[in-house]
C-alpha positions in Angstrom: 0.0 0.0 0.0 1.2 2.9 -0.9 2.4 5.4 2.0 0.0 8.3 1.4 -3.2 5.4 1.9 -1.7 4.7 5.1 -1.7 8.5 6.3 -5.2 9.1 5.1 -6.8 6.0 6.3 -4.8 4.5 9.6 -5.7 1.2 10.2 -7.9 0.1 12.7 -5.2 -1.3 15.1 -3.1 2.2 14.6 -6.5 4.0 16.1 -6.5 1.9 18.7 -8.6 -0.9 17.9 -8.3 -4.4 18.2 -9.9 -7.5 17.5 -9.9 -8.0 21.4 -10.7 -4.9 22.4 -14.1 -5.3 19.7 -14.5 -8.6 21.5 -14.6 -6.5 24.9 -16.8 -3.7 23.9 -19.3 -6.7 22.2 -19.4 -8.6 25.2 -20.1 -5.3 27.7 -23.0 -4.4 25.3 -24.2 -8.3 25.5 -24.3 -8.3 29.0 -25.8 -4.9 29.5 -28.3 -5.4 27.1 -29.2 -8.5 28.8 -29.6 -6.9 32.1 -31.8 -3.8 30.9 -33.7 -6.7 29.6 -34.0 -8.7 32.7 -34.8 -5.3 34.7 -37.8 -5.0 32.0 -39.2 -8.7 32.4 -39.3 -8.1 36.3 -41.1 -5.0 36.4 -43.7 -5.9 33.3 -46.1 -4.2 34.9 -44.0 -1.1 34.7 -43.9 -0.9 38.5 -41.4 -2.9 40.8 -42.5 -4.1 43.6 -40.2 -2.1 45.2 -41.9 1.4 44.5 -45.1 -0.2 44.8 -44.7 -0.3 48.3 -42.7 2.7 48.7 -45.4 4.6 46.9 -48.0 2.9 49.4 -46.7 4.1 52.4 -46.2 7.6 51.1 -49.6 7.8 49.8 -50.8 6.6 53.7 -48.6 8.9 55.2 -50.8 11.7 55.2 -53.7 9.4 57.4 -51.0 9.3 60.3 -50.5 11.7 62.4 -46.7 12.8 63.5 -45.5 12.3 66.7 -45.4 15.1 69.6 -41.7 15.4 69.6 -41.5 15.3 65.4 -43.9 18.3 65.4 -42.0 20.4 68.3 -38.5 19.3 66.4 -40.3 21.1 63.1 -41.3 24.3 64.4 -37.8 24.6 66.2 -36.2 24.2 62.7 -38.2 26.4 61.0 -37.6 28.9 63.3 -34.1 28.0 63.5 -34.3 28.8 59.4 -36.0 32.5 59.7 -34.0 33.4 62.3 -30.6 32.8 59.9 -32.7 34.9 57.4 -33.1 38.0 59.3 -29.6 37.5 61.3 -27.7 37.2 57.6 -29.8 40.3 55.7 -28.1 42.8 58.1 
């Protein structure tokens, strides 16, 4: 080949490819192809049982009333949080 080919189209291994490396990257894609697919088969439904329940207890959260010292801890904070407002606009 002559030498001008070469500079205007490196070969494959000269960029830095090579037949094991392709094997590599093939193989990564396989095996995260097959994961994304065995995430999708699990939640067919389109929600995992996971966030089912999650999204359960939050939607019954609101029917349950906080505890005393939760409430008292709240109102400390938020007063904590205006207090560091006014204090740091001086």
């Amino acid at each position: 080949m002559p030498k001008r080919f070469e500079r205007e189209h490196p070969s494959p291994c000269a960029a830095g490819l090579t037949r094991r490396g392709l094997f590599r990257w093939t193989l990564g894609a396989l095996a995260a192809n097959a994961f994304v697919r065995r995430v999708a088969a699990d939640t067919a439904d389109g929600v995992s049982p996971v966030m089912a329940g999650l999204s359960a207890y939050m939607a019954d959260a609101r029917n349950r009333a906080l505890p005393q010292n939760v409430q008292e801890e709240a109102k400390h904070h938020s007063l904590d949080t205006v207090a560091a407002r006014v204090s740091g606009s001086q």
